[in-house]
C-alpha positions as CSV (number, residue, x, y, z in Angstrom):
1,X,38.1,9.8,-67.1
2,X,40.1,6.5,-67.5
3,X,38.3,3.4,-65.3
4,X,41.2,2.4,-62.8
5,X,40.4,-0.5,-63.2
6,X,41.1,-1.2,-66.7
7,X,44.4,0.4,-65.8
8,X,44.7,-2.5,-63.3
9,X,44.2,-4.7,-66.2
10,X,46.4,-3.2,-68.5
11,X,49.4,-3.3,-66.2
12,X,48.8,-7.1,-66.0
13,X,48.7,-7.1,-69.7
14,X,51.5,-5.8,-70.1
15,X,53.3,-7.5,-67.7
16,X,51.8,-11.1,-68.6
17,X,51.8,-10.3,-72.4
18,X,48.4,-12.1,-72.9
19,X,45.0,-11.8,-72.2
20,X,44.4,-14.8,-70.9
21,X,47.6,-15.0,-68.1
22,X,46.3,-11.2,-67.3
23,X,42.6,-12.9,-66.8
24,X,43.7,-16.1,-64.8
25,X,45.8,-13.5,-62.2
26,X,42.9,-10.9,-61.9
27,X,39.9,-13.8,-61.8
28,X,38.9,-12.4,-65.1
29,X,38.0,-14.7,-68.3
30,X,40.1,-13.5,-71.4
31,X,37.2,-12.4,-72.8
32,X,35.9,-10.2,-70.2
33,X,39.7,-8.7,-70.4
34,X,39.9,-8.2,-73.9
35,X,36.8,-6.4,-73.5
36,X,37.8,-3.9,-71.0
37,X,41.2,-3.5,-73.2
38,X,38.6,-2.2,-75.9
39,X,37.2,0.0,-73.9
40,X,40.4,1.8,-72.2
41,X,40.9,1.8,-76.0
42,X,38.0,3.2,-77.2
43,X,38.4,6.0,-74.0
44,X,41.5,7.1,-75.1
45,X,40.9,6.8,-79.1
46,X,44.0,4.9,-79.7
47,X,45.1,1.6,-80.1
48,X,47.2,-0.2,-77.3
49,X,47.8,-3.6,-78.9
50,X,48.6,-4.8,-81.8
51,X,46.2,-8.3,-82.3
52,X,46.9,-11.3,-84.2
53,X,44.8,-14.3,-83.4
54,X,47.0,-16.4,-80.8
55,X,48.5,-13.5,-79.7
56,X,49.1,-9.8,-78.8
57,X,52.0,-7.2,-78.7
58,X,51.3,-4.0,-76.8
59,X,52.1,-0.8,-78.3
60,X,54.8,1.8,-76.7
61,X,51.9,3.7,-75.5
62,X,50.3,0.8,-73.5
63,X,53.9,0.0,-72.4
64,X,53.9,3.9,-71.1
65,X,50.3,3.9,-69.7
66,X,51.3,0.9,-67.5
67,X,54.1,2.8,-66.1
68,X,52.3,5.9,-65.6
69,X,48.7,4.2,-63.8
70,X,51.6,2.3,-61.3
71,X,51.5,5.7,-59.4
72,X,47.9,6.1,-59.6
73,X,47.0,2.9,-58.8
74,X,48.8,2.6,-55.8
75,X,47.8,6.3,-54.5
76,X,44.1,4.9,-55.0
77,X,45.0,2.2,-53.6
78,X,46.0,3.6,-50.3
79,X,43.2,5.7,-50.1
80,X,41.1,2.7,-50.1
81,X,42.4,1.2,-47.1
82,X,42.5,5.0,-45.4
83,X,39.2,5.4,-46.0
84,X,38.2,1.4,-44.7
85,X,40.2,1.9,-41.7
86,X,37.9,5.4,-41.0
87,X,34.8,3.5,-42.0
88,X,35.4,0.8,-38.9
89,X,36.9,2.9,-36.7
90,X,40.1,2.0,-36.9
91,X,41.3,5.4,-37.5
92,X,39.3,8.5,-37.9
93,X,38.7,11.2,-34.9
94,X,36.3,11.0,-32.0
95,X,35.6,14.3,-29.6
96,X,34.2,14.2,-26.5
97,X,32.8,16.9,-24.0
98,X,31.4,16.6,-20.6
99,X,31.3,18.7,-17.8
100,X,34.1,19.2,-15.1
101,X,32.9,15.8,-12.6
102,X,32.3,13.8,-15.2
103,X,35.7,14.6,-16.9
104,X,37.6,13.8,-13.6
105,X,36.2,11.1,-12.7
106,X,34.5,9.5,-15.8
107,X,36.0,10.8,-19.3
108,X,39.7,9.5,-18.4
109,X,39.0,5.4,-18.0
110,X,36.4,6.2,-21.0
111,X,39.5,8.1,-23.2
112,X,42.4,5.6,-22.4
113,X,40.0,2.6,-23.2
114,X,39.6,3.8,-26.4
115,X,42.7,5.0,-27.3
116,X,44.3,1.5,-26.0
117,X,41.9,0.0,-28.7
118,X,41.7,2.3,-31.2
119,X,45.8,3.2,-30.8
120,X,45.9,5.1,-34.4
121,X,42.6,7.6,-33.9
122,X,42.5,10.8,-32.3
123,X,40.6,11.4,-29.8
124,X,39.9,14.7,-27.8
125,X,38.2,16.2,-25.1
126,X,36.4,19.4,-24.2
127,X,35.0,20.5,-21.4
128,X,31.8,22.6,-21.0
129,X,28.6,22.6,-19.0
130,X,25.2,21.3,-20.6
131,X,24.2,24.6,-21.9
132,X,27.7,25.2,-23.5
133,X,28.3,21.9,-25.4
134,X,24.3,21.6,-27.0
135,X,25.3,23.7,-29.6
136,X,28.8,22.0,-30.2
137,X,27.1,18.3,-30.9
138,X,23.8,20.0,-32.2
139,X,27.3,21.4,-34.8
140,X,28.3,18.0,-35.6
141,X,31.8,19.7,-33.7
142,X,31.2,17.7,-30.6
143,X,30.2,13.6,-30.8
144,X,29.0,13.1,-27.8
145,X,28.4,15.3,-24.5
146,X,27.7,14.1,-21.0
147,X,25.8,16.0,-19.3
148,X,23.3,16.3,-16.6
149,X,20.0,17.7,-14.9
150,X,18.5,17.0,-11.1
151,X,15.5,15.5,-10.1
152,X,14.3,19.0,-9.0
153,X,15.6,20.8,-11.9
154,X,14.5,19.0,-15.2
155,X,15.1,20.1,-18.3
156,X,14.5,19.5,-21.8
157,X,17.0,18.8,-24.5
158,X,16.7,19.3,-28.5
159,X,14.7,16.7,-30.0
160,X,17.2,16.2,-32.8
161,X,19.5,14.6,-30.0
162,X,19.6,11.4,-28.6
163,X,19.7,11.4,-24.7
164,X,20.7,8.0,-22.1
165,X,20.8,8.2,-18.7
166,X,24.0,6.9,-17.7
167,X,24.1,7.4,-13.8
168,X,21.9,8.2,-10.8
169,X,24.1,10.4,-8.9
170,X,23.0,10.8,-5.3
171,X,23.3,14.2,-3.6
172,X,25.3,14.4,-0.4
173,X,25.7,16.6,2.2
174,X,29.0,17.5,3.0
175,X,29.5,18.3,6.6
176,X,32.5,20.1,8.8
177,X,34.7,17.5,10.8
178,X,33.0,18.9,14.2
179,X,29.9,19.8,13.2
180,X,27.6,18.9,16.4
181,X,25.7,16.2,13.2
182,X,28.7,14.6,12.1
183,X,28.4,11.6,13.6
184,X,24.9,10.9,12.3
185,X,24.2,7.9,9.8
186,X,22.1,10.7,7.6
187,X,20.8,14.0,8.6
188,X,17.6,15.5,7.6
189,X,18.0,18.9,5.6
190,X,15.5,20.8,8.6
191,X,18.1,20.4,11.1
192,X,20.8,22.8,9.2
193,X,18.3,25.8,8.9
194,X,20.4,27.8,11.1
195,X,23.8,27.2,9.3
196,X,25.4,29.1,7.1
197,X,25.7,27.1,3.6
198,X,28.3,27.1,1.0
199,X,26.9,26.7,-2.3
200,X,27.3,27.5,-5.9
201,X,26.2,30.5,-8.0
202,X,22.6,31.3,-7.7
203,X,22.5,30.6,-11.4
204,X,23.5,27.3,-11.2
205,X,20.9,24.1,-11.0
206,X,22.8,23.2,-8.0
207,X,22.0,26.3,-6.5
208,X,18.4,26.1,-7.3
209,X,17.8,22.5,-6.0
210,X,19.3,23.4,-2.7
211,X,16.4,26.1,-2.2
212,X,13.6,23.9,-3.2
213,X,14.9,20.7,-1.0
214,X,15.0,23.7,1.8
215,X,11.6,25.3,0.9
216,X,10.6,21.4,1.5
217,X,12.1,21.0,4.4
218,X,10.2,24.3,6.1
219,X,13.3,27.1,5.8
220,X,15.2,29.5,3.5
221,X,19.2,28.4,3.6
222,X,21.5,31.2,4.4
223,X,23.9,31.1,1.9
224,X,27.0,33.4,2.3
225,X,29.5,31.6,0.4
226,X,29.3,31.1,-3.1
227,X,31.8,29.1,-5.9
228,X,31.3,27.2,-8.7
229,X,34.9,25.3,-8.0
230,X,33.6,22.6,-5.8
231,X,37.4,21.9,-4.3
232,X,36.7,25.6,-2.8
233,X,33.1,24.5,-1.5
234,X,35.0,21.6,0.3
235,X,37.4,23.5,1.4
236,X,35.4,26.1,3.4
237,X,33.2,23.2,4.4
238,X,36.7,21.4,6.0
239,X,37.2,24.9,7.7
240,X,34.2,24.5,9.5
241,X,32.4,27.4,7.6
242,X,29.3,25.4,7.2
243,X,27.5,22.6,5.1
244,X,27.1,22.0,1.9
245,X,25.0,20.2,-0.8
246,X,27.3,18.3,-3.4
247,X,26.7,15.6,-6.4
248,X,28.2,12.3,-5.0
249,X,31.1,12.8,-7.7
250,X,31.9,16.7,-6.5
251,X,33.0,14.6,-3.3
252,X,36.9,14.8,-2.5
253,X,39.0,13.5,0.5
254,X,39.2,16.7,2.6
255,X,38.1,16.5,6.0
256,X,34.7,16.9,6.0
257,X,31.7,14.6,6.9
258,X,29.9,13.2,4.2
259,X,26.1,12.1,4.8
260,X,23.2,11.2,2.8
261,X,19.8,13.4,3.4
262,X,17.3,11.7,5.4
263,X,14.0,10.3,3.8
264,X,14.2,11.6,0.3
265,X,17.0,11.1,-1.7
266,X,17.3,13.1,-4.5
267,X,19.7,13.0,-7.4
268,X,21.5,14.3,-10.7
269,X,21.4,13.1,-13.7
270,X,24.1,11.9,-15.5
271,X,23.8,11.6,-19.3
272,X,24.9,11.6,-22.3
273,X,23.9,13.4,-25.5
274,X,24.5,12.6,-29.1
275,X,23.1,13.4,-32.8
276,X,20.9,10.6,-33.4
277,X,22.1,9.8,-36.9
278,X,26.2,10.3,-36.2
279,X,27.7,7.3,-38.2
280,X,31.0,7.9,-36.6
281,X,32.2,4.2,-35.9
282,X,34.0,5.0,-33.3
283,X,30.8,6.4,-31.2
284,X,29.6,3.2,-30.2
285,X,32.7,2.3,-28.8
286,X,33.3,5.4,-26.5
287,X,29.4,5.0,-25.4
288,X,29.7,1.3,-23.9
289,X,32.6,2.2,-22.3
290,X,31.1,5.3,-20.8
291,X,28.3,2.9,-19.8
292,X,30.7,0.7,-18.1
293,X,32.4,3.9,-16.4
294,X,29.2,4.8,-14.7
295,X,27.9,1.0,-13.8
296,X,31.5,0.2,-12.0
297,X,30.9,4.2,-10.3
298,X,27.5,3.3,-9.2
299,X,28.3,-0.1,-7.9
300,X,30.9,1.8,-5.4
301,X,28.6,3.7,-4.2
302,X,25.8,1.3,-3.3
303,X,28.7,-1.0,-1.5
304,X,28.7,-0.8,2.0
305,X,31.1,2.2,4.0
């Protein structure tokens, strides 16, 4: 295969009609480009100058080389700088998934920051809970995942990923308007025992922390309605069905009373998940700004009212 660049060189040579001009515009000595000239000769098994010894005249087929290798050159050319803009980020493609929170309330500040920096990469979102989207990074079809576990549901997560706590979401319960409690500063879990709870699936970690911080507090909840759509949980709670347990994010503006559990305070975990050796440049950027996302998130919450 011929060596682009002794192409590059012969185009100069052809276009300088010497050696020494096609040296002194590539930073070569006319040496080091008479000696590449022999090789593209020597590749090609013909001759593409004719020599004398102040001078040279190239041959019709050195003439027709050049013209041909301008294509070429410029196609590799431009695959060069595709591939550098890729390699730092410039362009390329990043994918995100989180679950349905996080991509309300966290994914689109992360998603326009880097689209406003990185304007000519694509970027895309999908949306999954934890169990759904291991698979997808473990793939190499995901990036990065944010996703979560509770305080009083742990879990443990494949050790091929890497995993960073990104947020320590407090849980909140969520309150009719006139519930007799509303008006407390916090309200400790023992004095709902005889409501009627809304809650998610019984299948959820949700579900399953709400039974153990009641088993804690002394009682069994009754729970008698059941979504995994938390604007459906607020709205039966703003109807005055009954409380409910909710991650401080799965918290809306209906008219409901939100309070922090008294004495313990337990929490999700927000994270995010990602193949520890994923060279993608554009990872690092998406991750601080994730970061940032959640420290601005927290700092609203710990501000006072």
């Amino acid at each position: 295969m011929l060596n682009p660049i002794h192409l590059r060189t012969l185009r100069e040579c052809v276009r300088t009609g010497s050696f020494a001009e096609a040296g002194r515009v590539l930073g070569y000595t006319s040496s080091a480009v008479s000696q590449q000239m022999v090789l593209l000769e020597r590749a090609l098994g013909a001759s593409l100058f004719e020599r004398t010894a102040r001078s040279i005249r190239c041959t019709p087929l050195a003439e027709r080389l050049a013209q041909r290798s301008k294509e070429v050159l410029g196609e590799l050319e431009a695959i060069e700088r595709e591939m550098r803009a890729v390699a730092v980020g410039e362009t390329g493609s990043l994918r995100l998934a989180g679950f349905a929170t996080a991509n309300a309330r966290l994914l689109p500040d992360v998603l326009a920051a880097v689209v406003a920096e990185r304007p000519n990469a694509r970027v895309q979102l999908d949306e999954g809970e934890p169990d759904e989207v291991i698979g997808e990074v473990l793939d190499g079809n995901v990036d990065a995942a944010v996703v979560f576990e509770y305080d009083l549901d742990p879990r443990s997560w494949p050790a091929e990923l890497r995993v960073e706590e990104l947020l320590a979401e407090p849980l909140r319960l969520c309150l009719p308007a006139k519930h007799p409690l509303a008006e407390r500063e916090a309200v400790r879990l023992d004095e709902l025992a005889a409501d009627s709870w809304t809650c998610t699936r019984d299948d959820t970690a949700g579900a399953r922390v709400l039974v153990r911080l009641a088993a804690a507090a002394g009682f069994v909840p009754n729970i008698v309605f059941r979504s995994n759509d938390y604007k459906v949980i607020r709205d039966l709670v703003a109807r005055g069905l009954g409380p409910a347990l909710l991650p401080a994010m799965a918290v809306g503006d209906e008219d409901v009373g939100v309070k922090p559990i008294a004495g313990r305070q337990p929490h999700r975990r927000v994270q995010v998940i990602y193949r520890q050796h994923n060279t993608n440049p554009l990872l690092p950027l998406a991750l601080e700004r994730l970061a940032k996302s959640c420290a601005a998130l927290a700092e609203r919450w710990a501000a006072p009212g």
